[in-house]
N, C-alpha and C positions, 0 to 999 in steps of 0.2 A: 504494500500500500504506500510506504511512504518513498518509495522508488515512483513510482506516478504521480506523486506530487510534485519530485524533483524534477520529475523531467518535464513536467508542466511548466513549472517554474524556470524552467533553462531553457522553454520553446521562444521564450518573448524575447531572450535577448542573442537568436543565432541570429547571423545573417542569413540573408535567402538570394543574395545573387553572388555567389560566392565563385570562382571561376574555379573548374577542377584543373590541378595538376597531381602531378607527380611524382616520386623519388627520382631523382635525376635530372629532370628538368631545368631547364637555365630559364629565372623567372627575375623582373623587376619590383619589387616592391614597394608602393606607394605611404609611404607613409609620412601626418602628420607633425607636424615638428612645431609648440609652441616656443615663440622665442619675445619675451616682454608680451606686450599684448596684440601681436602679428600672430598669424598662422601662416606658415608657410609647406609645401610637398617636398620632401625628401624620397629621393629614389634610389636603393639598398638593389643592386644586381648581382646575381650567384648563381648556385644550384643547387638544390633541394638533396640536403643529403640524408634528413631524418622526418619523417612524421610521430605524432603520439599525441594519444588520449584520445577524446571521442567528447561530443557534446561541444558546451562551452568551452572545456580545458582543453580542446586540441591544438596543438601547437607544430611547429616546424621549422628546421632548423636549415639556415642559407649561409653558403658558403663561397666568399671569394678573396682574390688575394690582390693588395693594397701595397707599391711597394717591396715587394717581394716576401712579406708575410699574407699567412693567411689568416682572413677573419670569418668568425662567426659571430651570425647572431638570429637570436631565438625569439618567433614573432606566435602570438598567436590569432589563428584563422578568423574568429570571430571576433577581435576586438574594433571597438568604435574608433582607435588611432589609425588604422588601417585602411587608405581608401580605396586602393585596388590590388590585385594580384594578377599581375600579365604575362601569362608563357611567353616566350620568346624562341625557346626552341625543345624539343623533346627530344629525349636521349633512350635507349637501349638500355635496363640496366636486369642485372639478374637478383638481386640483395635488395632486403626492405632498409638496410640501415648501408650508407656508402662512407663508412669510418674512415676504410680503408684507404681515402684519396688522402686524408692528412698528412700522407709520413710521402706521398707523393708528389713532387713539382715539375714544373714545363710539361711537355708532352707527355707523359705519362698521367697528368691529368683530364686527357681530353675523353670523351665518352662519346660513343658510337651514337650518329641521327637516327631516331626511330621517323620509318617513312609511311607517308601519307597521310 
């Protein structure tokens, strides 16, 4: 019973035009940035090396290198700071989690186009 509640209560605040991607994916993320009393868009481009949770608390984790280091950083799906999520390119990938690119740089990072 009180699993129905919660998920009542977590319906009002998903989003519903959420664009699907996926692990691998090289995606832009829009996101808000207050700075004083300006709003301005910030755009975070990578590729999707982690999903998790489910509901509100689904999150995902983008990864690109700055630099010659690499950063991450962990957004999640449904929050209001968020204004869009845009594929830019889909990738081939075999692994629900792509750790494994970490300890890899240049070309060895690159990941095969999934076509059509």
């Amino acid at each position: 019973m009180s699993q129905q509640i919660l998920a009542e209560v977590e319906k009002s605040s998903l989003k519903a035009d959420v664009q699907p991607f996926d692990i691998g994916d090289t995606v832009d993320v829009h996101t808000k940035i207050l700075e004083g009393n300006k709003e301005r868009i910030q755009i975070f481009s990578g590729v999707v090396i982690a999903r998790s949770g489910s509901g509100t608390r689904e999150m995902f984790v983008v990864r690109r290198i700055v630099a010659g280091e690499g950063v991450e950083r962990k957004f999640p799906v449904h929050s209001p700071r968020i204004d869009k999520i845009e594929v830019k390119r889909k990738s081939v990938v075999r692994r629900a989690k792509l750790y494994f690119l970490r300890e890899r740089s240049g070309k060895a990072v690159r990941l095969k186009e999934r076509r059509g």
